[in-house]
Every structure is written in C-alpha cells, then in structure tokens.
N, C-alpha and C positions, 0 to 999 in steps of 0.2 A: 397386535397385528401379526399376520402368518409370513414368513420371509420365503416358502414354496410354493409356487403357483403351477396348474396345469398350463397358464393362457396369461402372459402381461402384455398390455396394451397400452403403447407409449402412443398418448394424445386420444382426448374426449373429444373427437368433432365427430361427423356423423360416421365417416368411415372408422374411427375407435370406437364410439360410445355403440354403436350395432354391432361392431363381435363380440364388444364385449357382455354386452345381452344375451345377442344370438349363440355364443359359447355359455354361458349359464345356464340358456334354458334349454341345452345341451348337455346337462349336467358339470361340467368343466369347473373347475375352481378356480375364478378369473379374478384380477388384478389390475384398475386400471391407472395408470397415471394421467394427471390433467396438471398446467401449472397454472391455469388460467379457469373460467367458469366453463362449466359439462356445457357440451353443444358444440363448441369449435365457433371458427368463422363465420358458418352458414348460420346459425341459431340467435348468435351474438352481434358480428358485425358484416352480414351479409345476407342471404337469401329471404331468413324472418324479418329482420327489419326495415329491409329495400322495400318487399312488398307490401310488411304493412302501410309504410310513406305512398307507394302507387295507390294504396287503395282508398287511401283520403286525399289523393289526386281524381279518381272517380269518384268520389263522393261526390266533387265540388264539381265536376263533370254535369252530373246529375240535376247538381242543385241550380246549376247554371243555366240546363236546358228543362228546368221545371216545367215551363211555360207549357212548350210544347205540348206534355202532358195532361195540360187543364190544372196543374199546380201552380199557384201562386206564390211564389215562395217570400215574396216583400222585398226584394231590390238584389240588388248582386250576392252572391255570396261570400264573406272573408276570411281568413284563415287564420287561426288560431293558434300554429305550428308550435305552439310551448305543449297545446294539451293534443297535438299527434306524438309527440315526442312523449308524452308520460302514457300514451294510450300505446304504442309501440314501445314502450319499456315494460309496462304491466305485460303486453303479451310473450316479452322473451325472458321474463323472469318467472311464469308461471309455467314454460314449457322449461328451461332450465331445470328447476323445483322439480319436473316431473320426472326426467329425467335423472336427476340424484333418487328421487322415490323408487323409479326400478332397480336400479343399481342395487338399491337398501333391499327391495323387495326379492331381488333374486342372488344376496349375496353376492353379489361383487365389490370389492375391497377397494374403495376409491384413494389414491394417495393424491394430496393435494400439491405438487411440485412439478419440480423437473426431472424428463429421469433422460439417462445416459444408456448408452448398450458396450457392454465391455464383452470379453470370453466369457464361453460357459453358458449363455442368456443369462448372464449376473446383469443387473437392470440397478442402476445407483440413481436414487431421488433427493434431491436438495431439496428438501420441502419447505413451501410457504412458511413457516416459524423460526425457521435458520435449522431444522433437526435436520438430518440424514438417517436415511433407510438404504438397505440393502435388500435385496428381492431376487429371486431366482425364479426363470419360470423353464418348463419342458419347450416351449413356446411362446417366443417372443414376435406381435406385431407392432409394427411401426407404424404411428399412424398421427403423425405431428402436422400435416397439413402443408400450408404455404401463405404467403402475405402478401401486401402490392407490392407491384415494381412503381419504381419512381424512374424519374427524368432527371438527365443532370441540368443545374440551372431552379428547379423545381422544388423545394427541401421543402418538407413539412413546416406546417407553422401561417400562422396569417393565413391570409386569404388565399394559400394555398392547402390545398387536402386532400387525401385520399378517400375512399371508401370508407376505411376504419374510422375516419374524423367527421364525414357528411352526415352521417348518420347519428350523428351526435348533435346535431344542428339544432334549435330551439326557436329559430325563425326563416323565413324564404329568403335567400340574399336575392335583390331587384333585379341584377345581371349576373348570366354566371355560364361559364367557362368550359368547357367537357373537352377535355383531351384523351383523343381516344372513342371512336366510334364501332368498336363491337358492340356485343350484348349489356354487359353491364355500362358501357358510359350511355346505351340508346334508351338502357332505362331510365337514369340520373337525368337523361336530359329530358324525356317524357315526361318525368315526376316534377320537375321543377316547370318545364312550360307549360303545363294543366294547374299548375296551381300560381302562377302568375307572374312569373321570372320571364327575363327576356334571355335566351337559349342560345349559344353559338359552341355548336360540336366542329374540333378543330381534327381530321382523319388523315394519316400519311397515306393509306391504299387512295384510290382513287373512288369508290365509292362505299359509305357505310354499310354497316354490315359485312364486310369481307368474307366469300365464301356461301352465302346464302344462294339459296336458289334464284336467280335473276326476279320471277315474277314477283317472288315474293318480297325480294329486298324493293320493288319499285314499289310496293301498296305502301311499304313503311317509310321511303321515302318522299313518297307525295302527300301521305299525310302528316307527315313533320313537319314538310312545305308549309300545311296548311296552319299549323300549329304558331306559323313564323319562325322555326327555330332553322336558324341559320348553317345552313351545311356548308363547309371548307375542307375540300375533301380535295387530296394528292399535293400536300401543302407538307411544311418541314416546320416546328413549334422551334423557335429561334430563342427564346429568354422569356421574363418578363420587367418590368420595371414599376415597383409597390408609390404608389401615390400616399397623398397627408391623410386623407380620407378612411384609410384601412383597405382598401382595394388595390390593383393593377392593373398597367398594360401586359397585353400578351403579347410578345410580338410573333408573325409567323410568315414563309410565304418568302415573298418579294419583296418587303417593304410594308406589308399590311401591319395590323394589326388591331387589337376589340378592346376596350375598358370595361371592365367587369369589377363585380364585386366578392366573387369566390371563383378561385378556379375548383377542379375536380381534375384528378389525375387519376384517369381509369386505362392502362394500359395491361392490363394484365398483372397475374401473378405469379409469384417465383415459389418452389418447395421449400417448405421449412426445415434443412436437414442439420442447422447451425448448434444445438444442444444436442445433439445424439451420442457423440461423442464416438462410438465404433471402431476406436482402436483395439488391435489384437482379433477385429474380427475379418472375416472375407465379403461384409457389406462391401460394395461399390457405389462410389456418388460420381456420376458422370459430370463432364466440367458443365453443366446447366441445372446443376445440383440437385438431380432426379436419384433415387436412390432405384437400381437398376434390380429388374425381378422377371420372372419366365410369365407362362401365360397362367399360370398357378399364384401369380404376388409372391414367389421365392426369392427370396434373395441368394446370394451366393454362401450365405451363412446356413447350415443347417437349425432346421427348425426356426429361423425368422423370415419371417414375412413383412412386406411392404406394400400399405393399401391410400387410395385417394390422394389429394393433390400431389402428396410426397410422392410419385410415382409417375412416369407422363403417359397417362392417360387424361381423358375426357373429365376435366376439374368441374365435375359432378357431384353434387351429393348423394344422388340416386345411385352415381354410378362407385363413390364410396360404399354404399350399403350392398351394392352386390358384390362390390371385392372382398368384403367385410365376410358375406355369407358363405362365399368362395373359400376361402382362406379357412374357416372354422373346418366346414365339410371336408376340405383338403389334410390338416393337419388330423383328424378324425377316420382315415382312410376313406371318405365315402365315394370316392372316383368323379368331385363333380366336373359338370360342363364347363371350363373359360368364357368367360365373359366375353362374346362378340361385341366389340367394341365400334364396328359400322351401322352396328341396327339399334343402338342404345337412342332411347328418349330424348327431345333437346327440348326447351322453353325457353321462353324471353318474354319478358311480362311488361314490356314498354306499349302504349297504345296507337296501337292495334297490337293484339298480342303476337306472335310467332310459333309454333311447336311442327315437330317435325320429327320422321324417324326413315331412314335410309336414304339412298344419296340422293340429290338432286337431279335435274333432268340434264345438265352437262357433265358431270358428275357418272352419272351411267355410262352417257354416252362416251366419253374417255375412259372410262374401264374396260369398253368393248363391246355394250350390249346395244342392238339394237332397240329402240324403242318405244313404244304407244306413249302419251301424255291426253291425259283428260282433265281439264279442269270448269271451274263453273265458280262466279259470285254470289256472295252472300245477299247481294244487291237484290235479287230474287227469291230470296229466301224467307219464309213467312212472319217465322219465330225472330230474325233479325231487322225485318221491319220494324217489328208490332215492339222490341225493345231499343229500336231507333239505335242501331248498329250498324250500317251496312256495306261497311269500308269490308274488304280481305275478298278472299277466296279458298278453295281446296286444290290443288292440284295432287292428281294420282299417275307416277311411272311407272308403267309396265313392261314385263319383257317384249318384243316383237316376236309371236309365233312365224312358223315356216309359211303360213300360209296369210300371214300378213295380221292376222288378230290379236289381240292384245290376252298374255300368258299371267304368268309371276305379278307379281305385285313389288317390284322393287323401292320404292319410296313415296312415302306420303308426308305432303307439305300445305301446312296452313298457314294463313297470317288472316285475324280478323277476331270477331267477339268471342272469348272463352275459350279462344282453341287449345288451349294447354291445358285445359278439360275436358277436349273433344279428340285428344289423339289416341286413347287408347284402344279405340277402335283399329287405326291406321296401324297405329305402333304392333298390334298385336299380326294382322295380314302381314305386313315384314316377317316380323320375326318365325312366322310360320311358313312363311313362303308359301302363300295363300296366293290364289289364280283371280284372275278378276269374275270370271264365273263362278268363283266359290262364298267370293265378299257379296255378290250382288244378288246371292238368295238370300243374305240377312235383310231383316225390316229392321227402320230406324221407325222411334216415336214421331206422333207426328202431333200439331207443328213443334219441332226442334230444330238447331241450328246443328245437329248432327244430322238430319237429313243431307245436308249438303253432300256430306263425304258418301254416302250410300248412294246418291245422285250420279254423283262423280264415277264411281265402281260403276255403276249400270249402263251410264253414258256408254263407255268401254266395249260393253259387248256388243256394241253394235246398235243397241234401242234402249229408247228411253222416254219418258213419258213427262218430261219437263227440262226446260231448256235448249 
C-alpha cells in the first residue's frame, strides 16, 4: 500500500465514497478510509433499506386493492417480512459490491478501519485486523457521517430501536411505537401501517412534519388519519415500562400512554466526529459536534475539508454528493459554485410521498416576498386516476410582480403519487430562477402525473385550460 496520497477520505458513505470517485476520475490519487461496509448509513442502514421495506409496503398496497383492478388476487394478502428482509439485504449488498468495484476500477486505495486526523494531513488507521497504517495525503476530507440520537429513559435493546436496529427486523411487530414525527419516523410509521401494524407516532411540535408547507403537511396527515395511525402530536414521551411479553408501555402526555410491541426512536441524528481524533490540528467541532467549514467544506485546517452529515448542513445524501463534488473542484483550483443550500432537493417516501424544492408559501412570505400561489389536485389528474392514486396535490410559489402577476418561480411543493420523481422539473425552475411564463411554455407528456405541475405553472399566468 502507498502511505502518499493526493485526496484521503475519512468515511465511505455517500458523501466519502463520491469524492472519492469524483477525485479519481479526476485523476487524483485517492485514499479512502471506511471502518464499517462502503456506502455509509444511507446505503447500509438508511435510505436503501427504508425504501426498499416502503416498497413492499406498496406491494401489499396493490395486492390489497387488486380487486378494483379486475384482479383476483385469492384472499388477503400476507407478509412474509423474513423474505423482504433477505430481498433488501441482496439489494444493499450488491450495490455495496458495486461500489468496492469502482473504487477497484478507478484505483482508489480502500483502507478497511478507522482513521484519525493528526498534523500535517498525517491520517492514522486502526484497521479491521488489529494492523495500523499511517497515510499522508495533500488533502484531507472528512466524511464519517452521523448516527441516531436516542432519548434518555430509551437505551437500545428489546423492544426498543433505532433506525440502525428496525431495519434489521425479520417480521412486522403487531403494535408499534414511532417517536418522533419528521421525515424519517412518517416513513417507519407509513411502512409499518400498510403492511399491517397498528401505528401510534408520538410528536413534541404540535403537528407532524414540522416545517412542511401547511397544505402539504394536511394531505399526509389526513391520510395517515386514514391509515389509522394514530397521531399525538404537542405531547412530552415520559418513560416506558417493558411488559413479560417482550413489549412496553410508552408513557407520554398527561397521564396517557399506548402498549406496543416495538418502539422506534426516530428523532434525528447527531455527527459522527467521536474517532477523528484532530488533535494538533485547527479543525473545530462546535458543542453540537458539527465539524465547522466555510461555504467551500473548509475547515479551519489547511487543505481539509468536511462534507455531509459531519457538517450541519441538510443531512442529505444528494446533498453529500454535491459537497463531495465541491470540495474535489475546490481543492483542484476550479473556482466552483457553493452549494445553495435553500433550493436543494428534499423527498420523503412515506405514502403519499412528499418532494419539494425552495421555501414554502409562509416561508416566502417571512422572508419578505410578496406572493402568487397556484396549486391544483391530483384528484383531476388523468394518469392518477387510471393508477388509482389521487390523494396530493402540486403547489407552485411565485414572486408577486409590480403589477400584481405572478414572476420568479420561488418554490415548488408536492405531496401525492411518485412525486419524488416528478420534482425535477420544479427543482430545476427554482434553481434557475425560472418566471412562471418561462415554465408554462414547456409541454408535459400527456396522460402523466407530471402534467399536474405544468398545470399548476400555467394556472399562474393568468389562463388555463383545466381546472
């Protein structure tokens, strides 16, 4: 093994394992460290395996409302959760595998461990077999990620779990538990009441989703309503107390409390900066253990850089892969762009799904802009009929012109079928700072369920030929 490197990159999740690609196929002679399997959290225990679990929650969706269809399917349909579990293991071990394969294919020097950041970009690796490496690079990125937060009262183990532990799961528990009503616990809770769990999301804000554009947070919560899953929202999670059975009470609230048989503790995640080690150098970890960086991913150390969750930005994968790109470009002299970090992508794959790109319509309106809003239901929508979909909507924020007409294009918000495959249209008018006359001479296919958003832009100027 080489101990000089142009590029070491401490941590394989997406924001490590894409610079250190994107610097190889850069020519760079890169370096990376993993002490765990290539892919990070999102690959391993997060984004690939949530959604593969969602997608055999629509399955059963499907096979549930066959009828409808003119399909017969022979009676209910049951769940087999030992073979989604080996069916979501095959898929994160063959994109793993694929990921070692670039690495191999473009020369990057994977070291199996942990590594530390001392003086000098000297990078020290404990590696998985008890050996120690020493590694130098010109450039040093940081890129170890972040874990769940826990609750006190809450410790791993039994019927209580995180993320990291759900997803290891082998069968549906009957009742179960979601503490913590963002993005990731509306998934856990969506995945579990489609496939036949009784659901109770326990939230301190006052309404789930916290943050979300009102309309859109009301479609996902009237159809959770529908789902039965049980919302307790502006409530305080109190303890629990574990029954003979392998279950617990939760207790929460005023005196309430739910018996279940798994909780789920999804309150977010913390930076992982706890093996870095970064003595003798000028990194900074602020007390919320963010490892602090300019709009470049610099740290205060020359030549290191810090990208994705390690970093408090938007704990994105996508939005690792552009700090990732950043950060190459950057240490390469090529003068790039910063990452706007208000008009970046967002998804949430809980059903009805969510995506969305710039602010929401109170959201504008508190930052000072006057505003048009148009929005339109999927309800009417061809392509969401004929696939018997027709929960959501589109809504599109525009700036208010002087003369009262709708300008800019400042955010675009869905919640309904596939929309996290229909934003890039939306996502792209943001970031271009696209006028609503400039969107509504694009044609959408027709029937698609991206007609809607093209709908929606047209509404805008004044005329529209539906709705």
């Amino acid at each position: 093994m080489s101990d000089q490197f142009d590029v070491i990159v401490i941590g394989g999740g997406p924001g490590g394992y894409s610079a250190a690609l994107y610097g190889a196929s850069a020519g760079l002679n890169v370096a990376l460290v993993e002490m765990d399997a290539l892919g990070g959290t999102c690959l391993n225990r997060g984004c690939i395996p949530a959604k593969a679990f969602l997608e055999t929650a629509a399955v059963k969706r499907h096979v549930d409302h066959a009828a409808e269809f003119g399909i017969n399917s022979g009676g209910p349909a049951t769940v087999d959760f030992a073979r989604t579990q080996a069916r979501k293991q095959g898929i994160v071990d063959g994109l793993v595998g694929g990921i070692a394969a670039m690495c191999k294919g473009r020369n990057v020097e994977v070291f199996n461990g942990t590594g530390s950041l001392g003086p000098g970009r000297t990078v020290g690796v404990a590696m998985n077999d008890g050996s120690k490496a020493i590694i130098t690079g010109t450039n040093v990125i940081l890129a170890t990620g972040s874990v769940p937060r826990t609750i006190p009262g809450f410790d791993r183990g039994g019927p209580i779990m995180t993320s990291d532990e759900v997803l290891d799961l082998d069968y549906v528990p009957s009742r179960v538990a979601v503490i913590g009503g963002g993005a990731i616990g509306c998934e856990f809770a969506s995945t579990f009441a489609d496939l036949g769990a009784e659901v109770t999301i326990l939230e301190g804000a006052p309404k789930i989703l916290p943050g979300l554009d009102k309309d859109v947070a009301k479609v996902v919560e009237r159809s959770f309503k529908k789902k039965k899953i049980a919302l307790k929202t502006g409530i305080m999670v109190n303890g629990h107390e574990p029954n003979d059975s392998g279950g617990t009470k939760v207790n929460f609230g005023d005196g309430e409390s739910v018996e279940v048989d798994a909780v789920v503790v999804s309150v977010g995640r913390r930076p992982l900066a706890d093996h870095l080690g970064l003595e003798g150098t000028a990194v900074v970890v602020d007390e919320r253990g963010f490892v602090q960086v300019n709009e470049f991913c610099e740290t205060g150390e020359p030549g290191v850089y810090a990208v994705g969750d390690l970093i408090n930005t938007p704990q994105l994968a996508h939005v690792g892969y552009a700090e990732a790109i950043l950060t190459i470009k950057h240490l390469l002299g090529e003068s790039p762009m910063p990452v706007m970090y208000d008009k970046v992508p967002w998804a949430i794959y809980c059903h009805p799904e969510v995506a969305w790109a710039g602010p929401g319509e109170q959201q504008a309106k508190d930052a000072g802009h006057d505003v048009v809003v148009g929005k339109h239901p999927f309800k009417f929508n061809s392509r969401a009929q004929i696939v018997g979909e027709t929960e959501g909507l589109v809504k599109v924020i525009a700036k208010k012109n002087a003369d009262g007409t709708a300008g800019q294009i400042l955010g675009v918000h869905m919640v309904g079928p596939w929309v996290t495959e229909q934003l890039s249209g939306g996502y792209l008018a943001v970031n271009w700072e696209a006028t609503v006359d400039d969107v509504a001479e694009f044609l959408q296919p027709h029937p698609s369920l991206s007609e809607l958003f093209g709908e929606t832009v047209l509404s805008l100027t004044g005329r529209n030929f539906n709705g």
